[in-house]
C-alpha positions as a printed NumPy array, in Angstrom:
array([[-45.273,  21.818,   7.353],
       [-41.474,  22.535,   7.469],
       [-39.436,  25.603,   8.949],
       [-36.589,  24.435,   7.245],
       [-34.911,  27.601,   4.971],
       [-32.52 ,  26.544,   2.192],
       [-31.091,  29.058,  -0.865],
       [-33.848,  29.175,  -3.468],
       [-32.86 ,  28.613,  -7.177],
       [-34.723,  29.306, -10.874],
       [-32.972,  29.143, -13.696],
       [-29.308,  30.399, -13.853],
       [-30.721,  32.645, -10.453],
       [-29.906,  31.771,  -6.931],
       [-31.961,  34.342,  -4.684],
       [-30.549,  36.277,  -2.07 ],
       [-32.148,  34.754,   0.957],
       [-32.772,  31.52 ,   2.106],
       [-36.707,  30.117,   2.214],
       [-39.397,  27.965,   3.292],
       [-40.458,  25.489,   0.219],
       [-43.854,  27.324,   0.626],
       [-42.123,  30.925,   0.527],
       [-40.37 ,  29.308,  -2.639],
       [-43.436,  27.723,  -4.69 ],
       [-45.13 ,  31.57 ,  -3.588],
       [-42.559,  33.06 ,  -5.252],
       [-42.386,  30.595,  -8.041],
       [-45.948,  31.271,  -8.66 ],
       [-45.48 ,  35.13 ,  -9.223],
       [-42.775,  35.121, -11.303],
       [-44.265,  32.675, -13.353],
       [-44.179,  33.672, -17.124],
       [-47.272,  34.68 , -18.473],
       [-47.131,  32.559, -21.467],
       [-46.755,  29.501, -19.6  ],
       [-49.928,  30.17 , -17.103],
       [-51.637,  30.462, -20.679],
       [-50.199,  27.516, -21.843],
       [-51.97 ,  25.523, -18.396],
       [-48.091,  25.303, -17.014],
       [-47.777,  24.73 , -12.976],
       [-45.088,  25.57 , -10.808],
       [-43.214,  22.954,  -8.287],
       [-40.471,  23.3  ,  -5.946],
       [-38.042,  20.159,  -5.544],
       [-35.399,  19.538,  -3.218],
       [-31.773,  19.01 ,  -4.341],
       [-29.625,  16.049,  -2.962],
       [-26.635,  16.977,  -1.397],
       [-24.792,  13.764,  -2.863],
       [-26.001,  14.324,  -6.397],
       [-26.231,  17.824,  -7.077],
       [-23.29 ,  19.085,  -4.687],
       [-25.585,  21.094,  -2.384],
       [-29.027,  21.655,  -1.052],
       [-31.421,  23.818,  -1.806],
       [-34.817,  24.391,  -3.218],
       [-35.247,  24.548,  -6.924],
       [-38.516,  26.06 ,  -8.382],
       [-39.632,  24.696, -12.176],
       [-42.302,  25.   , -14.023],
       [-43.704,  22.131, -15.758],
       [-47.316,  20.488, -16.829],
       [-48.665,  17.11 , -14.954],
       [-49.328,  14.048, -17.039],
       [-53.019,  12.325, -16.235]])
């Protein structure tokens, strides 16, 4: 388990203060649409690369696994 707090982002939103992932996929969780818990949706937190995506930080999405 990491300690490490980066900005949080969903959507077009950055949030206000920095997180843990866990504090992140928490608060992915309850602001989770309730049209896509209904439609068996999960929520998962992902890690930018610094190199790629010009900064790091957590990004929460929402998104179905594949079996």
């Amino acid at each position: 388990m990491s300690n490490e707090r980066l900005a949080v982002k969903s959507g077009l939103h950055t949030f206000d203060k920095p997180m843990t992932r866990e504090q992140a996929l928490r608060l992915g969780k309850r602001l989770m649409p309730a049209d896509l818990k209904r439609a068996g949706f999960e929520c998962f937190v992902g890690k930018s690369d610094a190199e790629m995506h010009g900064g790091v930080w957590f990004r929460i999405s929402y998104g179905k696994k594949t079996h």
